[in-house]
C-alpha positions, 0 to 999 in steps of 0.5 A: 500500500502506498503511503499517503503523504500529501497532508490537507490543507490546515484552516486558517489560524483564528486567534479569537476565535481559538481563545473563545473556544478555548475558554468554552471548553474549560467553562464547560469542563468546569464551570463553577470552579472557573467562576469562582477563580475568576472572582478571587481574581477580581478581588486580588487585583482590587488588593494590589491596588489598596496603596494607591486607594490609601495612599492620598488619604494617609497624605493628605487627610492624616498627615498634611492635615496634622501638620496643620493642626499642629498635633496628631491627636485629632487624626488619630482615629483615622489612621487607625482606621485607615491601617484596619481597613488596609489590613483587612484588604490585603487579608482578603486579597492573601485569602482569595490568592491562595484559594485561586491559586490552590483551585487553579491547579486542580482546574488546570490538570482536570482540564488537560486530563479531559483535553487528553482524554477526548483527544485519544478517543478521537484519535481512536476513531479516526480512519487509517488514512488520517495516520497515512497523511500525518507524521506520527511524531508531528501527532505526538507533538499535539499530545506534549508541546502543544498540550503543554504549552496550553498548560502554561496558558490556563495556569499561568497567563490568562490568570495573570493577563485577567488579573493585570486588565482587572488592575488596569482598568481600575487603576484607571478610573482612580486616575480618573477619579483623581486628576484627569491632567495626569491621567491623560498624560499616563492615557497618551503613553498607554497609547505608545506601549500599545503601538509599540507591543502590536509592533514588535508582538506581532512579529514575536507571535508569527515567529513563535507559531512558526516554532511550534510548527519547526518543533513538530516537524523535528520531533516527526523526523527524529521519531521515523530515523529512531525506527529506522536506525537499522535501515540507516546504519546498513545503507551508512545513510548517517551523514545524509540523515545527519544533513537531513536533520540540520535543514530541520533544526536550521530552521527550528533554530531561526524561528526560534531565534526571531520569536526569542529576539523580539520578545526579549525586545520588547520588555525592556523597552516598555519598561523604559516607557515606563521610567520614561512614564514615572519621571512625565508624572512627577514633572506634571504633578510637581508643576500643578501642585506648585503652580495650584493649578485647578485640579479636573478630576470626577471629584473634589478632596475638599480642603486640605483641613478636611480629615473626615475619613471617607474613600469617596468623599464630596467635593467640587470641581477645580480643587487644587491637586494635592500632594497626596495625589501627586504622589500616589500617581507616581506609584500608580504609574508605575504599576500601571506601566509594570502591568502593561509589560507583564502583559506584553511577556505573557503575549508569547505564551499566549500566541504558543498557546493559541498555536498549540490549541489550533492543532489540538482542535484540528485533531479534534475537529477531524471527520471521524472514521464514518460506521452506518452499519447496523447488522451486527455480531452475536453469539448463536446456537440451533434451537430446533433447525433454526439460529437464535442469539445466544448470550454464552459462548458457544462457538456459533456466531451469526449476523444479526441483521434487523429489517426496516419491517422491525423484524430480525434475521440471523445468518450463520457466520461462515465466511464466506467473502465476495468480491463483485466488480471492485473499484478502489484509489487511496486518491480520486484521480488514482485508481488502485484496484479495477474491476475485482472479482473475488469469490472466497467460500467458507473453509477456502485458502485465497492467495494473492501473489504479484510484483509491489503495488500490485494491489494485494494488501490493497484488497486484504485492507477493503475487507476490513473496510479500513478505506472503503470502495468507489464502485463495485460490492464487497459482501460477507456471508451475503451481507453487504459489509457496509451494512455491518457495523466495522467494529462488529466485522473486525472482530471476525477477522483474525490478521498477522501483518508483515510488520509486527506490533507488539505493546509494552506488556508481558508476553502474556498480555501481547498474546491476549490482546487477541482476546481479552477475557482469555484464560491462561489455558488459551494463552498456552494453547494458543502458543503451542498452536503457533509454535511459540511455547517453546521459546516462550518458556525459555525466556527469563520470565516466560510468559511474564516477561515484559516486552519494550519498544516493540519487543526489541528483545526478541528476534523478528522470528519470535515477534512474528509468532508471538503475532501468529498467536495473538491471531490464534487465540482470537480464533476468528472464522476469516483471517488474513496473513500478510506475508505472515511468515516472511521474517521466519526462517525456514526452519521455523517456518516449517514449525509455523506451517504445521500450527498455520495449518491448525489454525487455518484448518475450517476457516476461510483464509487470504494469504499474502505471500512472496514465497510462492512455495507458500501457497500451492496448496491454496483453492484458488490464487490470484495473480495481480498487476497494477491493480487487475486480476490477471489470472486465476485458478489453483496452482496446477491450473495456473501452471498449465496456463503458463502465464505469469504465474508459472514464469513466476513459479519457475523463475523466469521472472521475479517478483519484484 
């Protein structure tokens, strides 16, 4: 089968419309829990903001006022209850923080544990071709780049980027409430900051998402030369692979470069739009305090003498600005100036994030693998000449088959497979398989022999329905398997693959993966069947011994038993072996035949073999080119032909 490399076109990247969804999806995962950070937020904001709420009325209504005074004694009560009222503040902001921050974590992991959790049941769904476009370490990039960098997103920058609008908005309206002189000189160089972040950010953000795009594709390529390290070193590929990597990492290295470049730009210089900032508002401030110039504010302090304690006291227009509030604008400033560059260092994680969570959404956006069938597969038995369902095992399987009538009829699974006038392409505008014809009765070995890209893995894949035809009919014991349920029609189809896949278990487990409730007593039976026991019980733990990275301990013959007994146990009426026995050596593969043919032996078999010694023994084979039947018949009949089976049989020509 030919690898599908040509990946769809990826949607346009919509930041707003990513951060939307996003925060959908964490109100939806968590919505109270959400709300009540959002609260504690709010008040933590209004908590860093107590010193520039308290601090013209320390100076003004408690301090200048009792140096008027000429005592401390008639304010006395004031300053204690402005300390009480500070004290109380922080507390509460102190509280709401470490509830925030406590709550936050278990928000946060839950939300990525369920992330994760759809994206695996996704990824579980998807059709073959999906794994045939994308690389697989760009799709495992996608569960740990992007998943974490939408980690840092949820914890750490949008708590802190609400936090600092919060601060931002209401630090203003105090400058407001305050001076509307000094605010409009603080507003005009918010308007700076924000030129200057668009700017130098936006050329940040495009280069940050370039690089996590240049991390996926170094992690895909990385991942296929770690699979395929054998296959380098044999053909001294290193140097080329080597060179290959370096373009990669070349340009890993540039987009990382740029990203890092311009953000570490752009801090420094909003911080020195803030100095820039601090030193405009103490020259103003200092000019109308001096000068008395009528202060334009939303409120008046009323007079200095003033010492009621009051936060919103009343007043009057054009009172002069104060010392207090000229000093508390410097702080306000300050801070109005370092949240503002805390946003600015959060815009890279935010973009990072954003490009994570577009590929996380892509993924799960994917059109699932389609299954509108309905026949499905249950245990049967005969109750007086007719099948009924059954809930025990009993060895019999049946296609329970419901009508539009609203009645059901069960048909004995048999396996018999049939082929009518198939048309197949992995691509619309490249037709793999033309006008196939297959009839495979119950209990019948079918082989398929031809040159690479003949079609023969092709027609075993369309039976399992992982690509599903153009024209033409596939049925199953006379059902049209497009009526049966995928699930329900793989689970009757036993495989042994070219390519073993063994999982990080136990030999125990690897074999029982065929069949999940089997016993022990299957397992051994299931080895001795396929001449695995042997082996098997020699190894250090047996048939406890743990297997890692594919069963790499074991040689490709002892992997490819372990498969044939993983087919074995799962003992399905069909099954197909694709090139089965091609990593054995003959001796071993003596063995196998003799537990193959147990195996096969009542069972409706489609075998893939190179080894034409293989297959003499077949009903019927197949002879393919470029996707057409050529020839068909047994092994005597095609000799009499003396077609290309027999030029292939007598070694006129190969295979290949």
């Amino acid at each position: 089968m030919p690898r599908i490399n040509a990946k769809p076109a990826r949607r346009n990247f919509n930041k707003k419309k990513v951060l939307s969804r996003l925060m959908k999806y964490l109100f939806h995962t968590y919505p109270k829990r959400t709300t009540i950070i959002l609260i504690c937020i709010v008040i933590t904001a209004i908590g860093s903001l107590s010193a520039s709420l308290f601090m013209p009325q320390v100076i003004d209504n408690v301090i200048y006022a009792g140096i008027e005074a000429g005592s401390f004694d008639a304010v006395k009560s004031n300053l204690i209850g402005l300390l009480i009222a500070l004290g109380t503040v922080y507390i509460v902001a102190l509280l709401s923080t470490l509830i925030y921050q406590q709550m936050l974590c278990t928000v946060t992991q839950g939300f990525l544990y369920q992330m994760r959790t759809d994206m695996f049941k996704k990824m579980e769904k998807l059709p073959i071709s999906y794994f045939d476009r994308n690389q697989h370490g760009d799709i495992m990039s996608t569960y740990t780049n992007d998943v974490d960098a939408v980690r840092q997103l949820i914890s750490q920058s949008i708590p802190g980027i609400i936090q600092t609008l919060f601060t931002v908005t209401i630090l203003f309206g105090i400058m407001l409430y305050y001076s509307i002189w000094l605010a409009l000189a603080v507003f005009v160089s918010v308007l700076f900051i924000l030129f200057v972040t668009k700017k130098v950010g936006g050329g940040s953000a495009k280069y940050f998402i370039k690089q996590q795009q240049s991390v996926a594709k170094c992690e895909g390529f990385i991942e296929e030369m770690m699979n395929g390290q054998k296959v380098v070193k044999v053909f001294c590929h290193e140097e080329k692979s080597r060179q290959d990597f370096e373009v990669l990492n070349e340009e890993l290295n540039h987009n990382t470069y740029k990203a890092n470049s311009y953000a570490n730009m752009l801090g420094p210089i909003i911080h020195n739009i803030g100095n820039v900032l601090y030193v405009l508002v103490a020259i103003i401030g200092v000019i109308l305090v001096v000068n008395n110039v009528p202060n334009l504010s939303l409120r008046g302090f009323g007079t200095p003498t003033d010492v009621s304690f009051t936060l919103i006291p009343a007043g009057s227009m054009g009172v002069g600005l104060t010392m207090g509030i000229a000093i508390a604008f410097l702080g306000m400033s300050r801070q109005f100036a370092n949240s503002f560059n805390q946003i600015s260092m959060q815009i890279n994680s935010v973009v990072m994030a954003l490009a994570g969570a577009d590929r996380i959404f892509d993924l799960l956006d994917q059109v699932p693998e389609e299954d509108n069938g309905y026949v499905t597969l249950v245990n049967a038995k005969m109750v007086d000449g007719n099948i009924v369902e059954s809930e025990e095992r009993t060895g019999m399987w049946a296609w329970k088959h419901p009508h539009e009538d609203g009645t059901l009829t069960y048909t004995e699974l048999k396996g018999d497979i049939r082929f009518f006038d198939v048309n197949f392409g992995y691509y619309p505008e490249k037709i793999a398989l033309h006008d196939v014809s297959i009839y495979a009765k119950p209990g019948q070995k079918i082989a398929f022999v031809g040159a690479t890209g003949a079609g023969k893995t092709t027609i075993t894949n369309l039976i399992n329905r992982f690509y599903d035809i153009q024209d033409g009919k596939i049925r199953y014991d006379g059902i049209n398997i497009e009526k049966i349920k995928k699930q329900d029609l793989r689970r009757s189809i036993g495989i042994v693959l070219q390519d073993t896949n063994l999982f990080t278990g136990t030999v125990r487990d690897n074999i029982r993966y065929g069949k999940l409730d089997a016993t022990d007593e299957e397992i051994y039976k299931a080895a001795k069947l396929a001449n695995a026991y042997d082996f098997i019980t020699r190894l250090p733990d047996g048939f406890d011994t743990m297997l890692t990275a594919n069963g790499s301990q074991l040689s490709q013959g002892q992997r490819q038993l372990i498969s044939i007994a993983r087919c074995a146990i799962a003992d399905a009426p069909v099954m197909i072996l694709d090139e089965a026995t091609s990593s054995i050596d003959t001796r071993t593969e003596a063995l196998v035949s003799k537990g193959m043919d147990q195996i096969m032996h009542g069972r409706t078999v489609f075998v893939i073999a190179h080894r034409l010694s293989t297959v003499r023994d077949s009903n019927a084979i197949m002879v393919l080119d470029h996707g057409r039947i050529i020839e068909r018949g047994d092994h005597e009949v095609l000799l009499e032909q003396k077609g290309t089976y027999y030029q292939l049989y007598t070694g006129a020509f190969e295979l290949e």
